[in-house]
TIMAR-494035 format. One record per residue (C-alpha): z, x, y; residue in three letters. Coordinates in steps of 0.02 Angstrom, whole numbers, plus 50000, padded with zeros to 5 digits. Layout:
# residues N
ZXYALA
...
This chain:
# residues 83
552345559953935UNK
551895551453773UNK
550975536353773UNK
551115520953649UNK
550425506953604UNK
551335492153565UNK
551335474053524UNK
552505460853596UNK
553065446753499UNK
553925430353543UNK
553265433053730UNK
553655419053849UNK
552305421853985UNK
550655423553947UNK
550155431154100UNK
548945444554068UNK
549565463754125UNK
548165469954287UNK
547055482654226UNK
547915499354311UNK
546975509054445UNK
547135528454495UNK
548335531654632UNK
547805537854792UNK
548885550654913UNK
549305536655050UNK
550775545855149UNK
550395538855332UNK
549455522855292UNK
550185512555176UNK
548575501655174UNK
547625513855096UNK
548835514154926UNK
548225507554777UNK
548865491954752UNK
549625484554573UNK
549705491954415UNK
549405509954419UNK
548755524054304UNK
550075538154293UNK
549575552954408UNK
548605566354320UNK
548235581954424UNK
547955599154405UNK
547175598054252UNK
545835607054163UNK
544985592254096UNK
544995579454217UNK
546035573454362UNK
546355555954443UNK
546975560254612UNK
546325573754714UNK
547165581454852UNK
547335595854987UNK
548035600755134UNK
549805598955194UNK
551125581755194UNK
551745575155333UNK
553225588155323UNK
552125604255316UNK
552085606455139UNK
550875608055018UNK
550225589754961UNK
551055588854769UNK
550755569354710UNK
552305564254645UNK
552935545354600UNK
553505539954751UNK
552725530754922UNK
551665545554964UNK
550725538354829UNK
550975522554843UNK
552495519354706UNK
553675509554789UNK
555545510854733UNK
556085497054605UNK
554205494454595UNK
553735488054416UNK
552165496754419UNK
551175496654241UNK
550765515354206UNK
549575513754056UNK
548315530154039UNK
């Protein structure tokens, strides 16, 4: 992934964009997802992670965070992923 930063012109709303938040593994209690704009998922890294998790899924696999509602991305979801 290759982030960039930009600057809209001739914007209609004015709304401002939600700061993002790490996502959280939230397979089994959708409460606990993070809610709104979201960083991207960044795990197994050397440097720094921000989403932890172990154990297995729901299925019996090995928990692998992923963009989808075991972490709380919702399809057709217009999530801001911002690092």
């Amino acid at each position: 992934m290759q982030g960039f930063k930009c600057m809209v012109t001739n914007a209609i709303s004015t709304t401002p964009i939600a700061t993002p938040k790490a996502p959280v593994w939230c397979e089994g209690d959708q409460s606990a997802c993070t809610q709104g704009a979201k960083q991207i998922l960044i795990w197994n890294q050397v440097e720094q992670n921000n989403i932890a998790v172990t154990g297995y899924d729901l299925e019996g696999n090995h928990k692998s965070p992923a963009y989808n509602s075991k972490c709380g991305f919702q399809d057709g979801e217009a999530s801001m992923l911002q690092l």
